[in-house]
N, C-alpha and C positions, 0 to 999 in steps of 0.2 A: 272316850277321852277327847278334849276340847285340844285345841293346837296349840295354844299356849302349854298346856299340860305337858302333851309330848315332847314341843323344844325344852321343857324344863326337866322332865325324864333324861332325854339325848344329852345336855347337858352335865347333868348327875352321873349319868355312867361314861362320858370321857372325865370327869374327874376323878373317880375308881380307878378307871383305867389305870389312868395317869399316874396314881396315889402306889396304884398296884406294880404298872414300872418302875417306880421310882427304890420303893422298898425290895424288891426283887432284885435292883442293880446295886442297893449298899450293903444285901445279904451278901450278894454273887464277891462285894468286895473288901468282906470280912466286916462288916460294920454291923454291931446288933443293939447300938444303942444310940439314942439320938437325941441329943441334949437341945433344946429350942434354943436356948443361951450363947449356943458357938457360933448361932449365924447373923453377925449384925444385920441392920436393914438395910445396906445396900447390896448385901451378898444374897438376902431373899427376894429384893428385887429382881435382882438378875436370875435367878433360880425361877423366877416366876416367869417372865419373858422368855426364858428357854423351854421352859413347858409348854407356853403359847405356843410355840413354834413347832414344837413336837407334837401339841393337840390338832394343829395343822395338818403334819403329815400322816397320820394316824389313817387317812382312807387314801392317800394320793393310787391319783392312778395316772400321774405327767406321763410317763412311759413304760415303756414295755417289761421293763425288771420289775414292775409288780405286778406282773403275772403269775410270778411263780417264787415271788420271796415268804420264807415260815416267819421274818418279826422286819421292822425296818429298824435298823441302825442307827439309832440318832447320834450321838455320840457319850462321852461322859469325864468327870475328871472335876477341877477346881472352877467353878463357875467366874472366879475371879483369875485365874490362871494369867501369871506375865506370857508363857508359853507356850503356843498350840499349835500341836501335830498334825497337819492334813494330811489322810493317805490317801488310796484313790479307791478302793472299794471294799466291800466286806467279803471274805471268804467262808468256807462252809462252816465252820464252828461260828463265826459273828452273826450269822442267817438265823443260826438254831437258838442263841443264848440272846440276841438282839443288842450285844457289847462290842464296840470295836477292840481290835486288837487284841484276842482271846487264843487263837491258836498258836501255830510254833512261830509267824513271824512276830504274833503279838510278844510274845514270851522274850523274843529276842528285844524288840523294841523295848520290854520293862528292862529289861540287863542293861539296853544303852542309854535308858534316864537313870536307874540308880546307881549302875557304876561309872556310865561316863559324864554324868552330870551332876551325881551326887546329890541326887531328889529324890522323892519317892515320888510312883505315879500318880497319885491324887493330888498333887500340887500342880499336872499340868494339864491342859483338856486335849482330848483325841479325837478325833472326827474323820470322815473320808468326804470325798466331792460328791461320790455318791451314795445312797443310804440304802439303799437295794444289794444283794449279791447280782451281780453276772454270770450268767450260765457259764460252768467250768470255769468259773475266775477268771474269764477271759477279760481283757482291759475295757472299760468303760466307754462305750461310742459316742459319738460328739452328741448325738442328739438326745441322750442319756444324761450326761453332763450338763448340757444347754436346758434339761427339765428338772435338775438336780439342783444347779450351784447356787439358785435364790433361795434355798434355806441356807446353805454354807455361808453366804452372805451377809443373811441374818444374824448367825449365829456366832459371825466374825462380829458384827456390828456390835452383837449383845455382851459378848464377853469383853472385847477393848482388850486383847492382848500385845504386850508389847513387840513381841518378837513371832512370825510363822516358822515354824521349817516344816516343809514341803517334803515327803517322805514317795520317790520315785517319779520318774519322767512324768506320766497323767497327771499328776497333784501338780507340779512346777509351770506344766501347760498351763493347765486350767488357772491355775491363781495368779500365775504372770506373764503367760502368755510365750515362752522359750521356746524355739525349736532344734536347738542344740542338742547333743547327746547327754543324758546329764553326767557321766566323765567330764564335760566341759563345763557343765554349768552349777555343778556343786562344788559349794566354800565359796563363791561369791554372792553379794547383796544385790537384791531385787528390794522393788516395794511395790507394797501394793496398800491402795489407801492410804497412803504415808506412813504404812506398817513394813519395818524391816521384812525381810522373807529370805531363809535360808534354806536351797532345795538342797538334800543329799539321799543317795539310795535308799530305797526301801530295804526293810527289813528282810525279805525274803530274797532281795539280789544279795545281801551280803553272807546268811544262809548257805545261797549257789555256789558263791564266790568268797569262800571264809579263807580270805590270805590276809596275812599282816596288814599290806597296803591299802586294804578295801578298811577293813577295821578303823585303820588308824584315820585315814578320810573322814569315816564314819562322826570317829568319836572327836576328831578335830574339830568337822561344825560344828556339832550340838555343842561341845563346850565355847566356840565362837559367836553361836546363839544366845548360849546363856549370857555369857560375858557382855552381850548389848543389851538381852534384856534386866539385867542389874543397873547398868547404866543409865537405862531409857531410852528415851528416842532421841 
């Protein structure tokens, strides 16, 4: 086979791939029918530029968490999305299924968009900083992050959402740079890129710490989030 051949072969099989996650992820999220019709061309543009991004990371090997990841985590949701959740890494069911926010914190995180936001989850996109699990979900090291957050980047850049919330201390670092506890730094505004950014606990501090007070915190941003991104910038 000539070498043109083979890059057009290598080529063909990241677009399976690709074809192959893509349908995988709108099974995994009840979806069995797929009307061409519903997606104007600016939403398949962008749907296209996120697969870019994701045929990108498809061999990364920036640091050490792909040594031993079973799928990388890109993220998923409304490619147009006003909304988007950054957490800070995948845990052991997101490793196996390759979806963020799938296990019990994920489950909690869909309870706090559909009841406390009053959305379903395909209306907002989810992502983490980084797209690897951490051995024993341990948090994310800087130099993990620092090989990570230029696709997070990208994929801010690609989607143009109005509003972030930043979902635990790691995420609120990384995206604005806080060294506060986030007790202190959740329910106020950050920016980032001239993008509002709302950090509040993750899913699995509240989980820990399921009292009324942590809840209502909770559910107080993301409706404070919402409330800007309706508005705008």
């Amino acid at each position: 086979m000539i070498k043109g051949d083979e890059e057009s072969a290598h080529q063909i099989r990241d677009i399976l791939c690709s074809l192959k996650e893509y349908i995988y992820y709108m099974m995994s999220s009840g979806v069995h029918e797929i009307y061409s019709g519903s997606i104007d061309s600016y939403e398949h543009e962008v749907l296209g530029r996120l697969e870019d991004i994701r045929r990108k990371m498809r061999h990364c090997t920036r640091c050490k968490l792909s040594q031993h990841r079973t799928n990388i985590v890109f993220g998923e949701g409304n490619p147009c999305a006003k909304v988007l959740f950054v957490g800070e890494g995948p845990g052991y069911e997101e490793d196996q299924t390759g979806r963020p926010f799938v296990g019990n914190a994920g489950k909690k995180l869909t309870e706090i968009i559909e009841r406390g936001m009053q959305m379903s989850r395909d209306e907002v996109y989810i992502c983490n900083i980084v797209k690897c699990r951490p051995p024993n979900n341990r948090d994310p090291q800087e130099d993990e992050i620092r090989a990570c957050i230029p696709f997070l980047e990208e994929q801010i850049d690609t989607i143009k959402p109005e509003v972030i919330i930043t979902l635990g201390l790691q995420a609120a670092q990384a995206i604005v740079g806080i060294r506060q506890p986030i007790s202190q730094a959740r329910g106020k505004w950050y920016k980032y890129r001239g993008i509002p950014v709302m950090p509040t606990y993750h899913p699995s501090f509240v989980l820990r710490s399921y009292t009324t007070a942590v809840r209502r915190q909770v559910w107080d941003d993301v409706r404070e989030a919402l409330r800007a991104a309706k508005e705008g910038r």
